[in-house]
C-alpha positions as CSV (number, residue, x, y, z in Angstrom):
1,X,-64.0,-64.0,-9.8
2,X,-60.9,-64.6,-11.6
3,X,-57.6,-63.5,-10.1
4,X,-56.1,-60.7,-12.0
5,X,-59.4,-59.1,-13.1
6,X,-60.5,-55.8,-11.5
7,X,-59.6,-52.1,-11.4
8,X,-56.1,-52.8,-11.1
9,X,-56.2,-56.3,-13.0
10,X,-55.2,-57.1,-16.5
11,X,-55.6,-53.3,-17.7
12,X,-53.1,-51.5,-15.9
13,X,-50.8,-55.1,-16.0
14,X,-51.6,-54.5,-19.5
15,X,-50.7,-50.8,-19.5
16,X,-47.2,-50.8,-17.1
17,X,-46.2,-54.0,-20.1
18,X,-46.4,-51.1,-22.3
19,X,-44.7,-48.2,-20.3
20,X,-41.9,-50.8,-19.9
21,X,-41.6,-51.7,-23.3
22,X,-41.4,-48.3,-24.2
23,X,-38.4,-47.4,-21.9
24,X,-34.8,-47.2,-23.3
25,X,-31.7,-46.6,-21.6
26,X,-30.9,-42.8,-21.9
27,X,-27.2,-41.7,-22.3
28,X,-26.5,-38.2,-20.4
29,X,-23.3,-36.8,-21.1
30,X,-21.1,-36.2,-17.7
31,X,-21.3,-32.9,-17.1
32,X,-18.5,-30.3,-18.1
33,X,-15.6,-29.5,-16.0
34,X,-16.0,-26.4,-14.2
35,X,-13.8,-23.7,-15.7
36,X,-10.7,-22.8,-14.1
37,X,-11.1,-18.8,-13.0
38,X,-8.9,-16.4,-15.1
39,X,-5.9,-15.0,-13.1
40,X,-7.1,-11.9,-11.6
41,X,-5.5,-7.7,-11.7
42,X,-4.5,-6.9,-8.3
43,X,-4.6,-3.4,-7.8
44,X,-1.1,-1.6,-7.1
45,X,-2.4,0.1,-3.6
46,X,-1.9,-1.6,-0.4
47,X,-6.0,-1.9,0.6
48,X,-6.7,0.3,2.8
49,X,-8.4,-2.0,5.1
50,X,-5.3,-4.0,6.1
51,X,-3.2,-1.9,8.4
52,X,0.9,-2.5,8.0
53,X,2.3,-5.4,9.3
54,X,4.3,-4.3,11.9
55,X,0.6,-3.0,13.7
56,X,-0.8,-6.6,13.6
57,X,-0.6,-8.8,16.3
58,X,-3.0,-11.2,14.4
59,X,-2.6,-11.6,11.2
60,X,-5.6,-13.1,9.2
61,X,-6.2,-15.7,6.4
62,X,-6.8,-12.8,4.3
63,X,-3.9,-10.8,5.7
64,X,-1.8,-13.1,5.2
65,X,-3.1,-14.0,1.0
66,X,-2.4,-10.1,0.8
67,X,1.1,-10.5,2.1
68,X,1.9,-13.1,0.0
69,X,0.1,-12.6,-3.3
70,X,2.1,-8.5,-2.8
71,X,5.4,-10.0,-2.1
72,X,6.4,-12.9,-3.3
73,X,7.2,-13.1,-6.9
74,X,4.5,-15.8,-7.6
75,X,4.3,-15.6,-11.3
76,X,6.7,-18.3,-12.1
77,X,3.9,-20.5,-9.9
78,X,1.1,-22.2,-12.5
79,X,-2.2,-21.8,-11.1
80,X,-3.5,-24.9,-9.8
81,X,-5.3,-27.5,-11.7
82,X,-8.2,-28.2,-9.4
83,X,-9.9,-24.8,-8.1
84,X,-11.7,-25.1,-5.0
85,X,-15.1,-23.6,-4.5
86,X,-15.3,-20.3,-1.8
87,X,-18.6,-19.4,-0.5
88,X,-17.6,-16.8,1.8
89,X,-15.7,-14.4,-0.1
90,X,-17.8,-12.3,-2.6
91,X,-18.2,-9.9,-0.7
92,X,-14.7,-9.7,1.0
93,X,-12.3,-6.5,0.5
94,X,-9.4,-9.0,-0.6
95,X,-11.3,-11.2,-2.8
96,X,-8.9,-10.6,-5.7
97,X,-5.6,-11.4,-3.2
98,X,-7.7,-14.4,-2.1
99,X,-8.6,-15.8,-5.3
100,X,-4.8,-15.2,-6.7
101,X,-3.3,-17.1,-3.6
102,X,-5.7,-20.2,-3.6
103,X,-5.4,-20.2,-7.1
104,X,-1.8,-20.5,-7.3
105,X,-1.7,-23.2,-4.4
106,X,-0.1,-20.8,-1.5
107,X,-3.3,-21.2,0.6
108,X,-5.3,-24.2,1.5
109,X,-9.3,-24.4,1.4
110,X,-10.7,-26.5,4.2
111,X,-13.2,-29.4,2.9
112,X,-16.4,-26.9,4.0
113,X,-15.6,-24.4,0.9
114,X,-15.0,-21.7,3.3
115,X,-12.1,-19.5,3.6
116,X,-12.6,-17.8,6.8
117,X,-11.1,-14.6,5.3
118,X,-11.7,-12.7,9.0
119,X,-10.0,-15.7,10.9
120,X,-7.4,-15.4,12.6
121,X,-4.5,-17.7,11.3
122,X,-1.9,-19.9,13.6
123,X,1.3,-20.7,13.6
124,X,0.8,-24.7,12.5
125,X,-1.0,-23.1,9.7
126,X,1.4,-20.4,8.9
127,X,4.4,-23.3,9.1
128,X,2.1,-25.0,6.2
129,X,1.5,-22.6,4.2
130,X,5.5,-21.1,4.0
131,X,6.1,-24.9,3.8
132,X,4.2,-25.1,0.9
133,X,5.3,-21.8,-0.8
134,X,9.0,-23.8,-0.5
135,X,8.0,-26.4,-2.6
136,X,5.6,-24.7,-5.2
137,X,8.5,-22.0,-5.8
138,X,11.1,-24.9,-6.4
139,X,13.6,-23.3,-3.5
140,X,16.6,-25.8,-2.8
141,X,16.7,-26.8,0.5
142,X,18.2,-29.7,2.4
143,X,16.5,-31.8,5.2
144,X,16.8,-30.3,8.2
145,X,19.9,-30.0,9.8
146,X,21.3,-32.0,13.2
147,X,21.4,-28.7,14.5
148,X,18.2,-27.8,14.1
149,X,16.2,-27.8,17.3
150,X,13.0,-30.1,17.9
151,X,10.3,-28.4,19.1
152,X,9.8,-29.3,22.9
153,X,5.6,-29.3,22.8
154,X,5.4,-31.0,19.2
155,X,6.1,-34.9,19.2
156,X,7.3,-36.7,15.9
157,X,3.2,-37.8,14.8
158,X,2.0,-34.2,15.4
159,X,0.0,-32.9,12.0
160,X,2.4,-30.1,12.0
161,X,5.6,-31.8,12.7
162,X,7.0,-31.9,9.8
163,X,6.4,-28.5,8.4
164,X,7.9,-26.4,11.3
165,X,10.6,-28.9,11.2
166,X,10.9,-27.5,7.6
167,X,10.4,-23.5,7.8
168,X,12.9,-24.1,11.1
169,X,15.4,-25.5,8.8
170,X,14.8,-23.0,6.2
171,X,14.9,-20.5,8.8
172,X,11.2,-19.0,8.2
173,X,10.5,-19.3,11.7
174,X,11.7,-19.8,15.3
175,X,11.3,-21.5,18.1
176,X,10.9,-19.2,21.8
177,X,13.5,-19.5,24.5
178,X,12.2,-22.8,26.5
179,X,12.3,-24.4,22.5
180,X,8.8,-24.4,22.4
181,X,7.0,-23.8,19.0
182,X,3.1,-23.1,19.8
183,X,1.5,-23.9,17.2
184,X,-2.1,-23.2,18.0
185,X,-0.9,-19.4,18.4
186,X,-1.9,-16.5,16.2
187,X,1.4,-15.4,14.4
188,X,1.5,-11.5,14.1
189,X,1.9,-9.9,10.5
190,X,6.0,-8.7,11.8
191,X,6.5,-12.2,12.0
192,X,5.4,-13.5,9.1
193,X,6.2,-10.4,6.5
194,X,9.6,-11.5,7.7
195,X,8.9,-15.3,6.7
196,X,8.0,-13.8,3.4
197,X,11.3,-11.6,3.3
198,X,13.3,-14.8,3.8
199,X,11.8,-16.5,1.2
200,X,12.8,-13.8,-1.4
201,X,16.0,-14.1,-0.5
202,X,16.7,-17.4,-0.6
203,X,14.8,-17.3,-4.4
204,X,17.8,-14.7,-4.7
205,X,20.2,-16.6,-3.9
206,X,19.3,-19.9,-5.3
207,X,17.9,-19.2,-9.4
């Protein structure tokens, strides 16, 4: 018998030649950008599922996008370029304040899409964020100051180090009485609708 011959000999040799022959290279277009989300209405009533700040001893992620989206005056901020994707807030009472926050830049989305609207948020991460809000509102500020106080529990290569030496310099927030900042604490909504309040008035007094 001749090598080659057979049920799977010549013939299909034969036919997979042809199937080849037949193939071309097929250009598909890259897909489309995803459309950035339009700027959202926030309604003019406080929701009423977020009690006032002064009752909250733990403010959360979502608190705190109502806080800021309410009362900073963030439309001189252009929405961001690159809109990250949220999985776990279509249902979620502040949706709108969430979307308008992340959308201007004022709140970070962790790399796993999700939010965490219900979790509580700590003071490294509050330091960030008002950090943050510092530079995307343009408001002048020096480095910080010899007088400023270094935090006795956060060393120089801490994550965090160099935002709470910022929102200390900028007077946003404070260190406790041993100079300790704790940054894996929840910051209460007193706190940081105060941060917020400090903020408008340094826009006030730098335009």
């Amino acid at each position: 018998m001749q090598k080659g011959c057979g049920p799977l000999g010549l013939s299909c040799l034969w036919a997979l030649m042809m199937v080849a022959g037949c193939m071309r290279p097929v250009s598909v277009p890259p897909p489309e950008p995803l459309a950035r989300p339009a700027a959202v209405s926030i309604p003019e009533r406080w929701p009423d599922e977020l009690p006032p700040m002064s009752e909250i001893r733990e403010l959360t992620r979502s608190g705190l996008a109502v806080l800021l989206v309410r009362e900073l005056p963030i439309g001189s901020i252009p929405p961001s370029e690159e809109f990250p994707v949220m999985v776990d807030i279509a249902e979620h009472w502040a949706r709108r304040e969430i979307l308008t926050a992340v959308q201007r830049g004022l709140i970070p989305v962790p790399p796993n899409h999700r939010f965490e609207p219900d979790r509580p948020i700590n003071r490294g991460e509050a330091a960030q964020v008002l950090s943050g809000i510092l530079e995307r509102m343009n408001v002048r500020r020096e480095g910080p100051p010899a007088s400023v106080r270094t935090p006795t529990d956060l060393p120089q290569g801490h994550r965090y180090y160099r935002t709470v030496r910022t929102v200390l310099a900028a007077g946003l927030m404070h260190l406790d009485g041993s100079g300790r900042f704790h940054v894996s604490q929840p910051v209460s909504g007193t706190e940081m609708a105060a941060s917020v309040n400090k903020i408008n008035q340094l826009l006030s007094s730098h335009p």
